[in-house]
C-alpha positions, 0 to 999 in steps of 0.5 A: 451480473456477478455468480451468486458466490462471487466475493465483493471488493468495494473500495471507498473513495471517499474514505481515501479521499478522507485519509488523504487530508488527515496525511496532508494536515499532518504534513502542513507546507509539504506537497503530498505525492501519493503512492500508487504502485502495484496498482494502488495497493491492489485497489485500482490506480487510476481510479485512486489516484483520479480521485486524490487528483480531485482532492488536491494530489498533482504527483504520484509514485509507482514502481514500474515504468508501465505502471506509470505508463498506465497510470498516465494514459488513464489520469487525464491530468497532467500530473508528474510521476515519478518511477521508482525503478529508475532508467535503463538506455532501453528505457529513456525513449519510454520514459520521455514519451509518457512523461515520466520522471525515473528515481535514479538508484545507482551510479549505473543509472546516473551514468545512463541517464546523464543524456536524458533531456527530462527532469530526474529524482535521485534516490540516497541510501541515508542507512535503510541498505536497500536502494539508493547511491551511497553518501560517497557516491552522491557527494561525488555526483554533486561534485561532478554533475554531468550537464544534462542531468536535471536533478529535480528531487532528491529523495531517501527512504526511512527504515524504523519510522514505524517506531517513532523511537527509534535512534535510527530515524534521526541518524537518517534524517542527519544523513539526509539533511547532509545530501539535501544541502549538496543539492540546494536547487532540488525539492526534497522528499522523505517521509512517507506514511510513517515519516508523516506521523513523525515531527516536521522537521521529517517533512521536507518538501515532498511526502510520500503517503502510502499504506495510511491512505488506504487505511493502514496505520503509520505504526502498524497498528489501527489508527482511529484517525484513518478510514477503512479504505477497501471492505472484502466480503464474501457470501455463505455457501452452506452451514452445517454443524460439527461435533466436539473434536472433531477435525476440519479442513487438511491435515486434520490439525483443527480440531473443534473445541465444542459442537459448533455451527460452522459457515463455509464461505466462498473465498479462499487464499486465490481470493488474496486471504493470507492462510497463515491467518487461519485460527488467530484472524476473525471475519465479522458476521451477524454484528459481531467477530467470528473467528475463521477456523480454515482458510483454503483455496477457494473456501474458508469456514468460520464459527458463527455460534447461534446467529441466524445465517443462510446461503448468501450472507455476506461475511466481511473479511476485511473491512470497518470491523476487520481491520487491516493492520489487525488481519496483517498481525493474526497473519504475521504481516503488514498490511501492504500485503494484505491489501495487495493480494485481494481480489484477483476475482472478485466483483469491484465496487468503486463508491465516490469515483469523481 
């Protein structure tokens, strides 16, 4: 059983499982290959992506060969999955024992796996300047394509897709669109949450869904069209009150306003909150928001004005009315890291496992 002051990390899939159609129907004639790296964003990648398998889903992304290497021994499924960090010598024999299929990154990684008997993705650099074989490199690879090498996916990355305005999506998407043609036999994959919320011509064959299955909108802002995937809460430890000007927490930089009654609640940033949200972040209590006046290691302490509270109420620190996308902007972040810092000792419900 858990402590009576354990936080709880209750993870929805049947919410996952709804974002994952409304991503799918915005995407009509692409397959859909979920993102499950860093452990489904924090959330349980076998659990995801058993559930997004049940829905439909028959190839995933992780970053790490043992994230995929854990990811196939407990799917079940013979599902592809694609590798991110690409192939190194060291690698191919794991690669090639848990099927795995590397997203070629560099010349490097070509070269190394230009004897691998396995499909492989290659990865353009189309204009985000982070990974993937230049435009000169990949016409030459087109050109001189060793034997053994299966290109099954060519693939890029967009760089602004969260602001559909952008002109730099279309420069990427003629950039890609160059590669694609160098490569007709291969599957095509380009957009991910935020690609997806872009017309089709964005699409290809293969999308990406990331952050918007669990909840985090395509523009870095709520969408309504999505469900709140993850909800972290946490119990009240103790109530006290605390006078007009007077200082709480470290560092005696908060200052409270006005007499208040004040929740300590047991979470902290070892429980994954972000402390740089502290003062512009709420958590939600007794059916309305409450702003959260100090975030510490392990405790936190919020404004609950007159609502009836008591040692082990839960408090929602994350959730249906403490969005991600909003929590990331009190913090000065995205939601991609929100979610994956939560939970490390938390209690974990799964509801809607399949």
């Amino acid at each position: 059983m858990p402590a009576p002051s354990s936080a709880r990390l209750t993870i929805d899939l049947d919410a996952l499982a709804h974002n994952y159609a409304v991503l799918r129907d915005l995407a009509p004639g692409a397959e859909p290959a979920p993102v499950v790296k860093a452990d489904g964003y924090g959330l349980g990648a076998v659990p995801v992506a058993r559930r997004l398998w049940a829905e439909g889903a028959r190839a995933f992304f992780v970053a790490r060969l043992s994230e995929g290497e854990a990811l196939r021994a407990g799917l079940g499924h013979p599902a592809t999955i694609y590798v991110l960090d690409g192939f190194t010598p060291d690698t191919g024999p794991r690669l090639a024992a848990a099927d795995l299929t590397p997203v070629l990154s560099s010349p490097a990684q070509v070269e190394a796996a230009s004897a691998f008997a396995e499909p492989v993705a290659i990865q353009v650099d189309t204009g985000m300047n982070r990974q993937g074989l230049t435009a000169a490199e990949v016409r030459d690879l087109a050109a001189n394509l060793p034997p053994g090498l299966r290109v099954e996916t060519i693939m890029s990355h967009l760089g602004s897709a969260t602001d559909p305005a952008d002109p730099r999506n279309a420069a990427q998407l003629d950039a890609f669109a160059a590669v694609r043609r160098l490569f007709p036999g291969a599957r095509a994959s380009f957009a991910a949450s935020a690609g997806i919320a872009l017309e089709h011509v964005y699409h290809f064959d293969i999308v990406r869904p990331g952050i918007s299955l669990y909840g985090g909108g395509p523009e870095e802002r709520p969408d309504p069209r999505l469900k709140a995937v993850a909800t972290f809460e946490a119990p009240i430890l103790y109530v006290r009150q605390v006078g007009a000007g007077e200082m709480i927490g470290y560092g005696s930089k908060t200052v409270v306003e006005n007499d208040s009654r004040v929740a300590v609640v047991a979470a902290g940033y070892a429980d994954g909150l972000i402390r740089g949200a502290m003062g512009r972040s709420h958590a939600w209590f007794a059916d309305a928001p409450r702003k959260v006046l100090i975030v510490t290691m392990d405790l936190i302490a919020i404004e609950i004005g007159e609502a009836e509270a008591s040692p082990g109420d839960m408090v929602e620190l994350l959730g249906s009315h403490v969005l991600v996308d909003d929590l990331a902007a009190a913090a000065g972040t995205v939601a991609h890291e929100c979610l994956v810092r939560l939970g490390g000792r938390a209690e974990r419900v799964y509801l809607g496992e399949r």
